[in-house]
C-alpha positions as CSV (number, residue, x, y, z in Angstrom):
1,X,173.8,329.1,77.7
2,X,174.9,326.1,75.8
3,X,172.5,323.2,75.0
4,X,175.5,320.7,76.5
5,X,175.7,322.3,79.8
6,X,171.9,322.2,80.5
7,X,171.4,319.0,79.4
8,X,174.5,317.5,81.7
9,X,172.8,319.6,84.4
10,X,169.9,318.1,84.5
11,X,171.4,314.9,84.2
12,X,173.3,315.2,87.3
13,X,170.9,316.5,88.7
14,X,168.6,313.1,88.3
15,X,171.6,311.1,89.1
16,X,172.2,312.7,92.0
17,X,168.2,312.9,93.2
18,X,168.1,309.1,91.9
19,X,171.0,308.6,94.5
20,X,168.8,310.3,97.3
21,X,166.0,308.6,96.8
22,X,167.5,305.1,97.0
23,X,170.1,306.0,99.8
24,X,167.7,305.6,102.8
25,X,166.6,302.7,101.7
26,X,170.0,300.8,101.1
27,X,170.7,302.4,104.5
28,X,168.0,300.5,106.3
29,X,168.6,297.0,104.6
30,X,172.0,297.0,104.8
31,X,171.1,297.0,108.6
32,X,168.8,294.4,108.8
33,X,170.0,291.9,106.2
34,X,174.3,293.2,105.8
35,X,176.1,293.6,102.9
36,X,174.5,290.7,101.1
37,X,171.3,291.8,100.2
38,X,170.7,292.4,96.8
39,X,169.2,296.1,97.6
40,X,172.6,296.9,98.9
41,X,174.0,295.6,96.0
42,X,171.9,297.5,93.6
43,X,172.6,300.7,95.8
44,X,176.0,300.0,95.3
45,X,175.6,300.1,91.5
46,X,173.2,303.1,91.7
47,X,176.5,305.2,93.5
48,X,178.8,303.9,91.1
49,X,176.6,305.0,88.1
50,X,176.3,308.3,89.7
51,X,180.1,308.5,90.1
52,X,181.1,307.8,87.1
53,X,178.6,310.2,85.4
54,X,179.8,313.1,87.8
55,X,183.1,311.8,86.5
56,X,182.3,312.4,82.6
57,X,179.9,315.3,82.8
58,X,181.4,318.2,85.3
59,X,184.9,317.9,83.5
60,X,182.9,318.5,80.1
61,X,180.4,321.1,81.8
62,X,183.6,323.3,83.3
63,X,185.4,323.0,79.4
64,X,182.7,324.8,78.6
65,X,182.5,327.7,81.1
């Protein structure tokens, strides 16, 4: 197995488990405080890191295959 494909694995794999360890979290303040709350904010950010490395890893990992 390539070097390139395990590596981007295991980084979407700790994007995505970085992602489901702050999503209850961001969850539960975005009841109590809204939108507004800066741990909302920064789960916001958290999802769109994750998106956008799902975005530049799975095309390269299934060019690979």
């Amino acid at each position: 197995m390539d070097e390139s494909v395990i590596w981007g694995g295991i980084g979407l794999l700790l994007a995505i488990g970085g992602l489901g360890i702050i999503a209850p979290e961001v969850l539960h303040e975005l009841q109590l405080h809204g939108a507004g709350s800066p741990v909302v904010l920064y789960g916001v950010g958290v999802a769109a890191a994750v998106a956008l490395t799902v975005l530049i890893i799975l095309p390269s990992i299934a060019a690979d295959r």
